[in-house]
Each structure stands twice: as structure tokens, then as C-alpha cells.
TORKOLDO-497617 format. One record per atom (N, C-alpha, C): atom name; x, y, z. Coordinates in pm, whole numbers, plus 50000, padded with zeros to 5 digits. Each point is the difference from the previous one (the first is absolute). Layout:
<sites>
SITE;CA;X;Y;Z $
...
</sites>
This chain:
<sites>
SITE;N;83258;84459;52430 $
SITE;CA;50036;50103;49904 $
SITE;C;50040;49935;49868 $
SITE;N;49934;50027;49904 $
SITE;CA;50069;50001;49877 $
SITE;C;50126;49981;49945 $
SITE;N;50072;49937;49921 $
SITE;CA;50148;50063;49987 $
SITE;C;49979;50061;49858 $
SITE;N;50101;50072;49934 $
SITE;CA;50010;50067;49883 $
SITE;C;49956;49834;49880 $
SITE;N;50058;49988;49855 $
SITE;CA;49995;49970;49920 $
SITE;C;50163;49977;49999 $
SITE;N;50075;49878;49868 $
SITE;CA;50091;50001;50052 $
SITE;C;50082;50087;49907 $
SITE;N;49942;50041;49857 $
SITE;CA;49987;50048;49886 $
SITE;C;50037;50149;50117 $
SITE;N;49932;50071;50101 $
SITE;CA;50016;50106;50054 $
SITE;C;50113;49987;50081 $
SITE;N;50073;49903;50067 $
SITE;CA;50108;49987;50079 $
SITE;C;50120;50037;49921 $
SITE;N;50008;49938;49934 $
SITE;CA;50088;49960;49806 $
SITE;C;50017;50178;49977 $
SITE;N;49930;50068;49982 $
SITE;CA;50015;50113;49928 $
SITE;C;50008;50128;50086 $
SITE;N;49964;49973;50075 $
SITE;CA;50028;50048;50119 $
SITE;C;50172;50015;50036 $
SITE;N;50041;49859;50048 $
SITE;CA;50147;49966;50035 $
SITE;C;50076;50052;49873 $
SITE;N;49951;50000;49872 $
SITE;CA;50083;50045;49896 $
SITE;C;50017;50126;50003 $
SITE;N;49911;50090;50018 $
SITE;CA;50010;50142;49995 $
SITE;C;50132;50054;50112 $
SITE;N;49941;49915;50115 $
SITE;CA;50071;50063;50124 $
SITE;C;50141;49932;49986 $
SITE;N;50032;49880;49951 $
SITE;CA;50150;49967;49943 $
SITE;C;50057;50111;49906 $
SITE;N;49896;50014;49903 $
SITE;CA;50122;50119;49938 $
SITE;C;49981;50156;50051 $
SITE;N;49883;50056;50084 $
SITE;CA;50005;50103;50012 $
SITE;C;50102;50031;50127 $
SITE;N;50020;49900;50079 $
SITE;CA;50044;50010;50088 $
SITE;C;49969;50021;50157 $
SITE;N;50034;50025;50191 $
SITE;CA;49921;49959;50083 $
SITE;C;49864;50078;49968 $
SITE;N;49915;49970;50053 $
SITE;CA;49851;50063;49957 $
SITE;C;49991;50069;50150 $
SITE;N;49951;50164;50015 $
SITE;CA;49998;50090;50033 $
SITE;C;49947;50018;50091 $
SITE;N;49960;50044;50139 $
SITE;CA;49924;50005;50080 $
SITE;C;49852;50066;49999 $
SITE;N;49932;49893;50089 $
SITE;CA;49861;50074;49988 $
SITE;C;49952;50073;50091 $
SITE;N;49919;50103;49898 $
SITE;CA;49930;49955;49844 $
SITE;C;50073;50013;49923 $
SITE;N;50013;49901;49891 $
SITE;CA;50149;50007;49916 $
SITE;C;49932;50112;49804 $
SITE;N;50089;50089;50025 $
SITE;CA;50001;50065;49892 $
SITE;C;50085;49933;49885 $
SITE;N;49941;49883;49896 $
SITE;CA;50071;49965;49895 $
SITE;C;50066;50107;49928 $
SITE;N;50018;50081;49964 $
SITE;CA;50060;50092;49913 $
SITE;C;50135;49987;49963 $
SITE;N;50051;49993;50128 $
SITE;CA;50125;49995;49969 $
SITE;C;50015;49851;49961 $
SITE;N;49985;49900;50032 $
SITE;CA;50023;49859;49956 $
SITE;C;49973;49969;49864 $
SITE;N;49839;50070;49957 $
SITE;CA;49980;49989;49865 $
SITE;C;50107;50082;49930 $
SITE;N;50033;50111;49997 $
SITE;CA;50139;50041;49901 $
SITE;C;50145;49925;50028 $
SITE;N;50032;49927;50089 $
SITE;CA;50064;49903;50042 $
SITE;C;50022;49863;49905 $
SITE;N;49884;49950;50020 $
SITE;CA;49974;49844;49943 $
SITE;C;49894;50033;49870 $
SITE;N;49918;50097;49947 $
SITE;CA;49895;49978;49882 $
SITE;C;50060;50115;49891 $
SITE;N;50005;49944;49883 $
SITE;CA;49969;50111;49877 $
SITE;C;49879;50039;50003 $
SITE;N;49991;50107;50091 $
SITE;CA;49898;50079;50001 $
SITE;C;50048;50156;50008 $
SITE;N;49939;50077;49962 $
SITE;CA;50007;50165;50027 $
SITE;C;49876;50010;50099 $
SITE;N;50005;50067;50103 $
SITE;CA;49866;50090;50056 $
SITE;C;50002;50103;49939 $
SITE;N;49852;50041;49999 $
SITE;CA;49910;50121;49945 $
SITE;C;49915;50003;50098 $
SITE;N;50038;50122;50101 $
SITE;CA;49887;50057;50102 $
SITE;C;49924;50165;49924 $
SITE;N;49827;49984;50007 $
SITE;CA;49981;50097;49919 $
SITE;C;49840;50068;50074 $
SITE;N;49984;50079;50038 $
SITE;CA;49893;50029;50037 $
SITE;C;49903;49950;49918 $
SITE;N;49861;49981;50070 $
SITE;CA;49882;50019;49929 $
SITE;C;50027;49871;49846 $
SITE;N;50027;49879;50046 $
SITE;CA;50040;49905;49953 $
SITE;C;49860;49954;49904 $
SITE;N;50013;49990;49867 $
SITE;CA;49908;49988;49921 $
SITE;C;50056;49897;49880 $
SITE;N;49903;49884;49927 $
SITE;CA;50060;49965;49837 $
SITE;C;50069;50135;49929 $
SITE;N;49895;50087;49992 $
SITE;CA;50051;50071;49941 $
SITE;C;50123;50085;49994 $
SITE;N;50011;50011;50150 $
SITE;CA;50190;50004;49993 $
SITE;C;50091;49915;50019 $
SITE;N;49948;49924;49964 $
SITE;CA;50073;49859;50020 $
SITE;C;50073;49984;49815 $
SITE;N;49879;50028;49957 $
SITE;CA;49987;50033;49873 $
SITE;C;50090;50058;49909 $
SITE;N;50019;50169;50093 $
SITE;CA;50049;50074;49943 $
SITE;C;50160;50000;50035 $
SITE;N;50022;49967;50088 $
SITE;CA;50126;49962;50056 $
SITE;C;50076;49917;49929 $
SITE;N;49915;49846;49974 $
SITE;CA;50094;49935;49873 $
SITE;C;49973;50050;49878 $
SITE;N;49923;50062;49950 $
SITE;CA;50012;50078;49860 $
SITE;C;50089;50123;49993 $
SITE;N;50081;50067;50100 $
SITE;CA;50099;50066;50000 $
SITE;C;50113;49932;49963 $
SITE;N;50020;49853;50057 $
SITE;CA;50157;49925;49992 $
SITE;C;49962;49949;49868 $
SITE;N;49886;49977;49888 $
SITE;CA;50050;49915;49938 $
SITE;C;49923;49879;49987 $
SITE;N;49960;49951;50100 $
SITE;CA;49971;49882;50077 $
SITE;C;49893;49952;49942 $
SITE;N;49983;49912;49915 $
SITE;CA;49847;49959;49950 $
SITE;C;49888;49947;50115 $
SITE;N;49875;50045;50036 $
SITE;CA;49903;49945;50071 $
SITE;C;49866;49979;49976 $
SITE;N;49969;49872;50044 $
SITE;CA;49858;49933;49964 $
SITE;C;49879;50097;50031 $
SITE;N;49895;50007;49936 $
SITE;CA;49891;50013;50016 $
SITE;C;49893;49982;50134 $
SITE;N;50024;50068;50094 $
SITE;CA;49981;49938;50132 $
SITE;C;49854;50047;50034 $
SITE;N;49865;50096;49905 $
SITE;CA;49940;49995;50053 $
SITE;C;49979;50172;50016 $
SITE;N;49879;50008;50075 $
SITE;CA;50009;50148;50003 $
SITE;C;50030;50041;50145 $
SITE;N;50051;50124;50006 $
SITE;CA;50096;50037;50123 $
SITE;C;49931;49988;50140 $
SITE;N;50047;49983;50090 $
SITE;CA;49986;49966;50150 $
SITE;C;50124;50020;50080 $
SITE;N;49958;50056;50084 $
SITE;CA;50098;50011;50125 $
SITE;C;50066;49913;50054 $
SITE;N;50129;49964;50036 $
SITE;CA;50083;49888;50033 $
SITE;C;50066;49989;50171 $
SITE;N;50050;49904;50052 $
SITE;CA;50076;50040;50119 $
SITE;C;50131;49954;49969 $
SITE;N;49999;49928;49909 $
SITE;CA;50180;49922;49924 $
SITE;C;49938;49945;49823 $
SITE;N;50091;49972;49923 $
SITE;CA;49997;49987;49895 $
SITE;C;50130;49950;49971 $
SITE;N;50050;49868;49933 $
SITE;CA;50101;49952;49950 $
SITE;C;50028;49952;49848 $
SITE;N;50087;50007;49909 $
SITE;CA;50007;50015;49868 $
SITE;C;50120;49929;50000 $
SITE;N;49992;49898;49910 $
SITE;CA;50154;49937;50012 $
SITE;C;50025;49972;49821 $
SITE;N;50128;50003;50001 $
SITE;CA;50057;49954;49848 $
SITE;C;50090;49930;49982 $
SITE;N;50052;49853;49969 $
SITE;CA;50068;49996;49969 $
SITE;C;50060;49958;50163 $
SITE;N;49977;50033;50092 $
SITE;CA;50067;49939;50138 $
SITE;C;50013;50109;50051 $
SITE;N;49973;50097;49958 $
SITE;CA;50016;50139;50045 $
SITE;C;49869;50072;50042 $
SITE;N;50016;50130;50051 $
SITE;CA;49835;50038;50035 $
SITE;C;50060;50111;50058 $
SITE;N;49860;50092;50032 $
SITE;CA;49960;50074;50078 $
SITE;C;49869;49994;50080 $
SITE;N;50058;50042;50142 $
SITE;CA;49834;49964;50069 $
SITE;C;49985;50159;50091 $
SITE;N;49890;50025;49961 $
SITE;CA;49947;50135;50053 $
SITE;C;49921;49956;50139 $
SITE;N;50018;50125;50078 $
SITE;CA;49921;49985;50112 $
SITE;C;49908;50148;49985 $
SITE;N;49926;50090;50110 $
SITE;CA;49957;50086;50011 $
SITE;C;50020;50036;50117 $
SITE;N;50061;50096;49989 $
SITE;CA;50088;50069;50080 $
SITE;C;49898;50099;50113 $
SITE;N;49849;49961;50004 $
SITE;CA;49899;50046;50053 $
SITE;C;49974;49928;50089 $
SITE;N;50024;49892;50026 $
SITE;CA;49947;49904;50073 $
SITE;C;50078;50008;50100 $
SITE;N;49918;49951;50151 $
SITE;CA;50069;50033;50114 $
SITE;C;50094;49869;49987 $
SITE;N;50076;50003;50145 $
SITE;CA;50178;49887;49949 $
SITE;C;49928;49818;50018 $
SITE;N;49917;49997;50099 $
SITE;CA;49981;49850;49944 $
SITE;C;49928;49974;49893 $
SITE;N;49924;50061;49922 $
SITE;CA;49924;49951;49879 $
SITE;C;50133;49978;49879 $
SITE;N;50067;50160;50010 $
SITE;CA;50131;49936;49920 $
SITE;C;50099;49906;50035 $
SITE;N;50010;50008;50149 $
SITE;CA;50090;49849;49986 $
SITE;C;49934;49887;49978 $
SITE;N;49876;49954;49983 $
SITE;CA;49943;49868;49964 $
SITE;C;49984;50069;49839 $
SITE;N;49972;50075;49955 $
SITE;CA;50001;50021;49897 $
SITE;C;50144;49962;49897 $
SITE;N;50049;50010;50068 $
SITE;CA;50151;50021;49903 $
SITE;C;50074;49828;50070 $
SITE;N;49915;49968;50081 $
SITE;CA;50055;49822;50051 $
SITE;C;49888;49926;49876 $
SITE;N;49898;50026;50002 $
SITE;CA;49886;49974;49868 $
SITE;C;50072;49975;49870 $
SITE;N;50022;50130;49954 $
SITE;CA;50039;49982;49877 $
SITE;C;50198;49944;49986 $
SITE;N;50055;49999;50103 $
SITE;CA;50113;49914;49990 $
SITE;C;49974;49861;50026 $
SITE;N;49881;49951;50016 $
SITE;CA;49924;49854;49999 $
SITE;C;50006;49968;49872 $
SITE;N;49931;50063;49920 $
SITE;CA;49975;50035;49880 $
SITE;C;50122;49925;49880 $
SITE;N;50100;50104;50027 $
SITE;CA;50092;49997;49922 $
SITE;C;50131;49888;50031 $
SITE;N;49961;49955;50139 $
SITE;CA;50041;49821;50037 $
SITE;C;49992;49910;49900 $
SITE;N;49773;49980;50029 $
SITE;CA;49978;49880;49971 $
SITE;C;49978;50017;49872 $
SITE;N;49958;50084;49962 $
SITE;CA;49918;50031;49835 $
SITE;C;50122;50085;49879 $
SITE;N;50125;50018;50107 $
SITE;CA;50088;50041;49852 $
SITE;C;50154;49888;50015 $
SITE;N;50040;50017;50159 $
SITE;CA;50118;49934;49961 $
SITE;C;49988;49887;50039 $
SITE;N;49906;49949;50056 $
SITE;CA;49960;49850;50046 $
SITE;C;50037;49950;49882 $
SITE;N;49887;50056;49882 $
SITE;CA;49967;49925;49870 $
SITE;C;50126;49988;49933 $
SITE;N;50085;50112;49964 $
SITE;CA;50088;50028;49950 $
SITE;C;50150;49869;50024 $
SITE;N;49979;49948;50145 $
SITE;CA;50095;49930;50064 $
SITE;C;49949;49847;49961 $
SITE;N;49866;49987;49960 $
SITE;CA;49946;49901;49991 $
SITE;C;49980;49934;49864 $
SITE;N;49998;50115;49895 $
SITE;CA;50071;49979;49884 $
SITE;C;50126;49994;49956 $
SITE;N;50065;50054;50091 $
SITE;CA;50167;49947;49956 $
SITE;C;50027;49834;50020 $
SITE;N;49921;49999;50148 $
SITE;CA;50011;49860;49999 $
SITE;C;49961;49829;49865 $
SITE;N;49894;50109;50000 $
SITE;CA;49901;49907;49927 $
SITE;C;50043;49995;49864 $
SITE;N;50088;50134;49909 $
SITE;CA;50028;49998;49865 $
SITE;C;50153;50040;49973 $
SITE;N;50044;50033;50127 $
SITE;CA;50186;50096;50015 $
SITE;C;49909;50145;49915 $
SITE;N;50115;50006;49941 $
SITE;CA;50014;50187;49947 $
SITE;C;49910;50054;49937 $
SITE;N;49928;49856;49924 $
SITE;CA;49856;49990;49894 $
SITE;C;49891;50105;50084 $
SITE;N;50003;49915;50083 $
SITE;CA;49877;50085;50132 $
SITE;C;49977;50153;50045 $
SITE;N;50135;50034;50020 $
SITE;CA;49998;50179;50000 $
SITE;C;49994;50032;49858 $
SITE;N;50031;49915;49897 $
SITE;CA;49988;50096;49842 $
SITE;C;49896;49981;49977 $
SITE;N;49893;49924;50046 $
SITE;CA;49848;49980;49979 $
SITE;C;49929;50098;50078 $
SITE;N;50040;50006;50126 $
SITE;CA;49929;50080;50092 $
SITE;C;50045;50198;49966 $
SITE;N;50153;50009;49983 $
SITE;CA;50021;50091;49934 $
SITE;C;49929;50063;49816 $
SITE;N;49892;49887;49988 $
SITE;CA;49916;50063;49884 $
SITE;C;50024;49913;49865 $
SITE;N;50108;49844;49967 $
SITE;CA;50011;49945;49898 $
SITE;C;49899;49924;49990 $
SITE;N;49924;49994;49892 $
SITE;CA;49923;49875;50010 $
SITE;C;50062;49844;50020 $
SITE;N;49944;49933;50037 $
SITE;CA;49983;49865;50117 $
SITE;C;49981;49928;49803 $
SITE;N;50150;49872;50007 $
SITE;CA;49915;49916;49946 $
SITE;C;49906;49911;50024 $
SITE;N;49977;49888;49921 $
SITE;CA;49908;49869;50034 $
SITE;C;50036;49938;50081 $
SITE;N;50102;49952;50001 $
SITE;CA;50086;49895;50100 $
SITE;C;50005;50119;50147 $
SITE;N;50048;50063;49997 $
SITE;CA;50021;50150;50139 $
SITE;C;49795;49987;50058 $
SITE;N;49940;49994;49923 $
SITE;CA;49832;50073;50031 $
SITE;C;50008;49838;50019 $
SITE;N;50032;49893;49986 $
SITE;CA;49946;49921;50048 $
SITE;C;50070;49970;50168 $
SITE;N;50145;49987;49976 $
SITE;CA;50042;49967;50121 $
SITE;C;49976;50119;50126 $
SITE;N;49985;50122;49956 $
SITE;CA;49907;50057;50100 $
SITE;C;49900;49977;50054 $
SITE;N;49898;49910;49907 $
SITE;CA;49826;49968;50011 $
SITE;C;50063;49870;50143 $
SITE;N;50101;49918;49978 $
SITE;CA;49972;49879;50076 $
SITE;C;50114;50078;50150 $
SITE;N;50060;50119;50003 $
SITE;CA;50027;50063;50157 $
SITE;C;49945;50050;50049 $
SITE;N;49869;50052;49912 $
SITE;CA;49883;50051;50068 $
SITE;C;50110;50156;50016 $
SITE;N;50024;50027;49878 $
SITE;CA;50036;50114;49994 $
SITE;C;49970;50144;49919 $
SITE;N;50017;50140;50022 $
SITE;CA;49914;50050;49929 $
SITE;C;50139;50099;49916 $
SITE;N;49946;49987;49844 $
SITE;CA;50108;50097;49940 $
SITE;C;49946;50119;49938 $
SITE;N;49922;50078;50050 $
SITE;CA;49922;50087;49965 $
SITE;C;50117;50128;50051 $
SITE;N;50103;50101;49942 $
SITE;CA;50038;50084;50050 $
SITE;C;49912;50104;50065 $
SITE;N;49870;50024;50006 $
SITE;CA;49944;50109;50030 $
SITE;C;49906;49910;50103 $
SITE;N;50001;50076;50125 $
SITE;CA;49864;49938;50052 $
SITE;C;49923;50138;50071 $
SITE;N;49874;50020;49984 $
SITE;CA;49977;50149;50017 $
SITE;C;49860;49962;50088 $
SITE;N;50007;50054;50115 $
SITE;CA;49943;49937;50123 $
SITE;C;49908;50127;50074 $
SITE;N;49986;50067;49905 $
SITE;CA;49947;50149;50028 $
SITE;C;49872;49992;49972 $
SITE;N;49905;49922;49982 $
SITE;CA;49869;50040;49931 $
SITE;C;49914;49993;50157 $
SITE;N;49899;50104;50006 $
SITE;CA;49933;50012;50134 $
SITE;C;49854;50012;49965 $
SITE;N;49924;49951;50091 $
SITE;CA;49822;50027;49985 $
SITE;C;50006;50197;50046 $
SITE;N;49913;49965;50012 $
SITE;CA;49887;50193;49993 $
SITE;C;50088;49980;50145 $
SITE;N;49938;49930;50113 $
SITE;CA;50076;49967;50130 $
SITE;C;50151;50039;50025 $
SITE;N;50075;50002;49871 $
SITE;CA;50126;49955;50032 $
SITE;C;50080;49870;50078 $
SITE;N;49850;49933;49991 $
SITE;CA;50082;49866;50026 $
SITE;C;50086;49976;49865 $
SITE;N;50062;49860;50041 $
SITE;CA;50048;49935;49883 $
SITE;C;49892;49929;49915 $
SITE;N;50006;50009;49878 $
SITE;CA;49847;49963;49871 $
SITE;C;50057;49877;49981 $
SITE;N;50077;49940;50008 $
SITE;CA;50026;49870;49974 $
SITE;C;50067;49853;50048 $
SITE;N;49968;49881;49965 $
SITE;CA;50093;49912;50083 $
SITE;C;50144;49986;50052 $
SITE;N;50095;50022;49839 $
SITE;CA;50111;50046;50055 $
SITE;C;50064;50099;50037 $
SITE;N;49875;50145;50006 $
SITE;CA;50054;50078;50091 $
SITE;C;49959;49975;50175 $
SITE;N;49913;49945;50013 $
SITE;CA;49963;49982;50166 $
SITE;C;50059;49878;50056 $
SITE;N;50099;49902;49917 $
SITE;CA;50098;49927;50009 $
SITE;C;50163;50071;50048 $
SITE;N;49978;50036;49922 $
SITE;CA;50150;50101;49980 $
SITE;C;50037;50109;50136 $
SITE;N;49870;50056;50017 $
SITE;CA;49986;50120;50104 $
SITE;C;50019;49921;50134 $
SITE;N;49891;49886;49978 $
SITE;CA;50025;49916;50150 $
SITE;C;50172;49937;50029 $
SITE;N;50034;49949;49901 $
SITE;CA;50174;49963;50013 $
SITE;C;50064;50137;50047 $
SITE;N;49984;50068;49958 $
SITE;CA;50084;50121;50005 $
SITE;C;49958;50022;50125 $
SITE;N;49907;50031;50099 $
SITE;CA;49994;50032;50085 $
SITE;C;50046;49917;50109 $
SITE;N;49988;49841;49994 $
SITE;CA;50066;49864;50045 $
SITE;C;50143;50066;50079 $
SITE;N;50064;49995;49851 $
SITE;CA;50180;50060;49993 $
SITE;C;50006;50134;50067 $
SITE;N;49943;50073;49955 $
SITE;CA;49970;50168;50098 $
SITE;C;49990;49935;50107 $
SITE;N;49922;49953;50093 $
SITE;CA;49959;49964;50160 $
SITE;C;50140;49935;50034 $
SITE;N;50058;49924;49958 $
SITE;CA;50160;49900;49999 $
SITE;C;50084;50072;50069 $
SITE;N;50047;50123;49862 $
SITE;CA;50077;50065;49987 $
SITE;C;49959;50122;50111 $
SITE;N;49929;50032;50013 $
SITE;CA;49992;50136;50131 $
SITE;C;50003;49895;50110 $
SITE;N;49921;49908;50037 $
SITE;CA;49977;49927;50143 $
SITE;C;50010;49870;49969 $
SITE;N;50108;49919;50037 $
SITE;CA;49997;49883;49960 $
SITE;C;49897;49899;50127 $
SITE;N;49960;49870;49953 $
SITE;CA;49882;49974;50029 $
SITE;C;50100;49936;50140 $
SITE;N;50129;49962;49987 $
SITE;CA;50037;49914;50102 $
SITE;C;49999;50074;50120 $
SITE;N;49994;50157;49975 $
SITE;CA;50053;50057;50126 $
SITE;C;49843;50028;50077 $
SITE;N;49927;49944;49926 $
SITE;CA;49853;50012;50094 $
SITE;C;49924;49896;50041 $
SITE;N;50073;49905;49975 $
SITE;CA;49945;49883;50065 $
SITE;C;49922;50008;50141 $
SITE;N;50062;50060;50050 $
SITE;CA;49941;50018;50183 $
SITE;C;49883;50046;50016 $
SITE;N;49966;50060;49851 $
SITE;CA;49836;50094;50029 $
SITE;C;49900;49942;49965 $
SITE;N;49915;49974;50096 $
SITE;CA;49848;49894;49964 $
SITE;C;49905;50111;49988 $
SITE;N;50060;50109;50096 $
SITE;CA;49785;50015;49975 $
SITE;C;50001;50150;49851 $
SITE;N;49905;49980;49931 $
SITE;CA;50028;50066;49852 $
SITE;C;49967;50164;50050 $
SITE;N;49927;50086;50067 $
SITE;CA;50055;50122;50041 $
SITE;C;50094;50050;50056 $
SITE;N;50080;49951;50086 $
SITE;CA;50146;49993;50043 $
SITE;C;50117;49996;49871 $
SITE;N;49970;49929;49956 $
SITE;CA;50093;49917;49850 $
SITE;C;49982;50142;49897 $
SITE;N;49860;50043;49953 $
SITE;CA;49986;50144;49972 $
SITE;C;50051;50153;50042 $
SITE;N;49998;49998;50113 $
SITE;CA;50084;50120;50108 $
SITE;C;50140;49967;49978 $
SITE;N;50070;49859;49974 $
SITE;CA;50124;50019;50021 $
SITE;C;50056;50016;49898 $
SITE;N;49934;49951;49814 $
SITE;CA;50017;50017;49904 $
SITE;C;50027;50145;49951 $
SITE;N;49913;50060;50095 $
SITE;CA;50005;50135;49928 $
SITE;C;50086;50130;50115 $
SITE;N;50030;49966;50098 $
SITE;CA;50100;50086;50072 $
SITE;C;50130;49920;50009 $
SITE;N;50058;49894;50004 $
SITE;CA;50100;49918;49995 $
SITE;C;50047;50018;49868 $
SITE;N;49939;49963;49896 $
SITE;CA;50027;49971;49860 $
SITE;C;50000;50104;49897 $
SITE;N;49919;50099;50050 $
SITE;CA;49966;50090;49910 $
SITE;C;49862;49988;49901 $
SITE;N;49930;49908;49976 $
SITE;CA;49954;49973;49892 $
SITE;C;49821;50055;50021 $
SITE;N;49947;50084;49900 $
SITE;CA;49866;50078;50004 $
SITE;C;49942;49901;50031 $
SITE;N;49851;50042;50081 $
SITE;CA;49935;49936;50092 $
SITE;C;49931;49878;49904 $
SITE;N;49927;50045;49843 $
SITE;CA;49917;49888;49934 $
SITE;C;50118;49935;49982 $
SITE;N;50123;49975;49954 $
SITE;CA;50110;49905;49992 $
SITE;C;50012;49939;50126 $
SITE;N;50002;50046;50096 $
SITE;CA;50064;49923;50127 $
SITE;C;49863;49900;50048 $
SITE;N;49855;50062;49943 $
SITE;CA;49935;49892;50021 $
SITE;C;49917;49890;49906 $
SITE;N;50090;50025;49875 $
SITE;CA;50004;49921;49900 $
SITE;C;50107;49874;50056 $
SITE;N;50082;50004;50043 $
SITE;CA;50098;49934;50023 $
SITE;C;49972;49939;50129 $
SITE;N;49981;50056;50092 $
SITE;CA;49942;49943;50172 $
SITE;C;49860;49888;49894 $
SITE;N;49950;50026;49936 $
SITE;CA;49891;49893;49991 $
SITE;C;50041;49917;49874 $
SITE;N;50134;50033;49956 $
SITE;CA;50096;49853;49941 $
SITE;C;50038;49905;50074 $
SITE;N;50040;50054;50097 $
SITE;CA;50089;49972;50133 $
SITE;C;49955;49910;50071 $
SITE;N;49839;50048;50042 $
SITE;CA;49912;49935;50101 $
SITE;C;49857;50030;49951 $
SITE;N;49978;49896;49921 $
SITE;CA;49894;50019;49919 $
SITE;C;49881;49922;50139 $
SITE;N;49857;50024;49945 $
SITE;CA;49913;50004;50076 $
SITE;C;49972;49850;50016 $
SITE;N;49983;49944;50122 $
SITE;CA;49995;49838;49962 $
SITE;C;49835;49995;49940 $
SITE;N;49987;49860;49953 $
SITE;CA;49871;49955;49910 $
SITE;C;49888;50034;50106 $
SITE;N;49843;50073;49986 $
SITE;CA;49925;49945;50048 $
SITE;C;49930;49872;50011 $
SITE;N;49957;49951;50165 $
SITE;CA;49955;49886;49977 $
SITE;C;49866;49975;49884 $
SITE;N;49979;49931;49961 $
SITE;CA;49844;49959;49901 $
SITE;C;49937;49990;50090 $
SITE;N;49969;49968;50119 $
SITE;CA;49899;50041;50102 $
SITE;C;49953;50096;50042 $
SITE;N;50162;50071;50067 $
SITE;CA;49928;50124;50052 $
SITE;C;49935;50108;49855 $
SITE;N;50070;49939;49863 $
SITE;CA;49980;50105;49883 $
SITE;C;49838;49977;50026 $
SITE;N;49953;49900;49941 $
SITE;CA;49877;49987;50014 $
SITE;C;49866;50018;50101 $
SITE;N;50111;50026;50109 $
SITE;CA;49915;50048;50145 $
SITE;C;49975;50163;49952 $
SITE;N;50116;50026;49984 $
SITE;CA;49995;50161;49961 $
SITE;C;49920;50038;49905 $
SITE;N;49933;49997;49907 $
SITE;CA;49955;49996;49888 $
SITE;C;49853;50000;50005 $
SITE;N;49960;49878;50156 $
SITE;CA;49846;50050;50041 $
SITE;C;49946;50096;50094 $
SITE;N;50172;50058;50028 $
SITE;CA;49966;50157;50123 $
SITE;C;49927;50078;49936 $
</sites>
């Protein structure tokens, strides 16, 4: 079996240090995320950009250009260390609980990861950069050599006709996030015992809670397919 990443152990243990014990499964984050994250939930039927849209254009809230409207199952918006993350309140309970473990992946690695990682890297400089000051020369450089990013906005929404993700660092981003999602609902240690990958699937998704394409996204993280031989490939090939 696989083990996680250690980048996923790390953020993982952080959440559940400050949110506190983590919940029985299938574990409903909700309460932990208002616990441990500046986050608000927004549960909303019939979950769309466009009310995603309209929702922060009621508060105020300035938002990017995301594209033309499509139907959503979660959506997260952060400012400043702060956010709101919408779910759709349509969806049966495991799509939203991986949904709403998804986008609290999200707002880990891609808001307060960074955020923690620029304090390090600059102290107070780092949140006033990331909070929207421009970055001097000396700041844009010593970021360039932590391999760090001071871009306050990162907008991870752009999708093909498919609704896949249209781009590298969105099918980067989506895959981490889902990494930390799989962690955080089922941690990988407690499945060690499971070899064979339909079993590992059945238990993901009545044990854990987690919708069936997630639970076998993750069973074939877990226990990925070993290599075919170059023999038999090539045997096969003249059937």
C-alpha cells in the first residue's frame, strides 16, 4: 500500500490539532471546520458560478472573472485568510461530505499553507503582500529562491467544455486537494490491512462514507495496479 505524502500528514495533523478529536466515521467536518478554519459555510441548492456570484456580490465581496456559469458541487473563495466555501445542498450526504473535505483541502494547502509559509519566509511582510501590497525587489526575489508564491489571488476555476480542469495548475491543485480530502475522511494508516482493491472500495464507501468515484479514486492511490510484464504486454498485443 501506498502511504500518503508527507506534505499530507503535516496538514492533516495541523487541522486536527487545532480543530480538535476528529469525529467518527464517516466523519462530518463541519463542525471542526467552524472550530479550527476562518471559514463561513454556504449550503445552497442548485449550486451554480452564478450563485456563487451573486452571493458575494450581495456582501460586497469583489470576484474574479471565472468564466461562464456551470453547475458546482462545492466552491471556495478566500480573502485575506478568510473565506467562504459553498456546498450544494442537493447533493446526496457523501458527495457533500467529500465535497466540503475537497474544498477544506483547498483552503489548507493553497490559502493557509502559503500564508504560514510566507510569514516564515518574510515575518509580517508576507501576509501584507499576500493581503494585496505589492512585493518589493528584494521580497520578489527572496520568494523566487523558497520557491514561493506571492500572488494574493489564485483562481483555480477555469474548466474545459468537459468540466474537467483546462489547465496544469488546476489538475495539480484538484489532485492535492483530493490527496488531503482522502487523509482527512479515511486516513491511509487505518487501511493498511486491505490488499485486494474491490474490498478496499466497499469499505471506503460504507465505513468512511466517501461517494463511490472518490472511494475508487483513492483504492487505486492506495493499491495501484502493479507494472505489466513487457512480455506478457507484447504477447498480448498479437492476440
Amino acid at each position: 500500500m501506498i502511504a500518503p505524502p508527507v506534505w499530507v500528514h503535516e496538514l492533516a495533523a495541523r487541522f486536527w490539532a487545532t480543530a480538535g478529536p476528529p469525529p467518527a466515521f464517516p466523519r462530518d467536518l463541519t463542525r471542526a471546520v467552524t472550530a479550527a478554519l476562518r471559514l463561513s459555510l454556504v449550503g445552497r441548492p442548485g449550486l451554480s458560478l452564478a450563485v456563487v456570484r451573486a452571493y458575494l456580490d450581495r456582501l460586497g465581496v469583489p470576484v474574479p472573472f471565472w468564466g461562464p456559469d456551470r453547475p458546482l458541487r462545492a466552491a471556495l473563495y478566500c480573502w485575506r485568510g478568510t473565506g467562504f466555501l459553498f456546498l450544494d445542498e442537493n447533493d446526496p450526504p457523501a458527495e457533500r461530505r467529500f465535497s466540503l473535505a475537497h474544498e477544506v483541502a483547498h483552503y489548507l494547502r493553497d490559502c493557509d499553507d502559503l500564508r504560514r509559509r510566507a510569514v516564515r519566509a518574510l515575518g509580517p511582510a508576507g501576509l501584507e503582500i499576500l493581503n494585496g501590497r505589492t512585493p518589493t525587489t528584494d521580497e520578489r526575489i527572496a520568494a523566487v529562491l523558497r520557491d514561493l508564491s506571492l500572488h494574493p489571488h489564485a483562481h483555480l476555476m477555469s474548466r474545459n467544455a468537459d468540466g474537467r480542469p483546462s489547465g496544469e495548475a488546476e489538475r495539480d491543485a484538484e489532485s492535492r486537494a483530493d490527496r488531503l480530502a482522502f487523509e482527512l475522511l479515511a486516513p491511509a494508516e487505518l487501511l493498511t490491512d486491505e490488499h485486494e482493491p474491490s474490498a478496499l472500495v466497499a469499505r471506503l464507501e460504507t465505513v468512511y462514507g466517501l461517494p463511490p468515484a472518490a472511494a475508487r479514486d483513492y483504492a487505486t492511490l492506495l493499491l495501484p495496479l502493479p507494472p505489466l510484464d513487457p512480455l506478457l504486454a507484447r504477447l498480448g498485443g498479437q492476440v
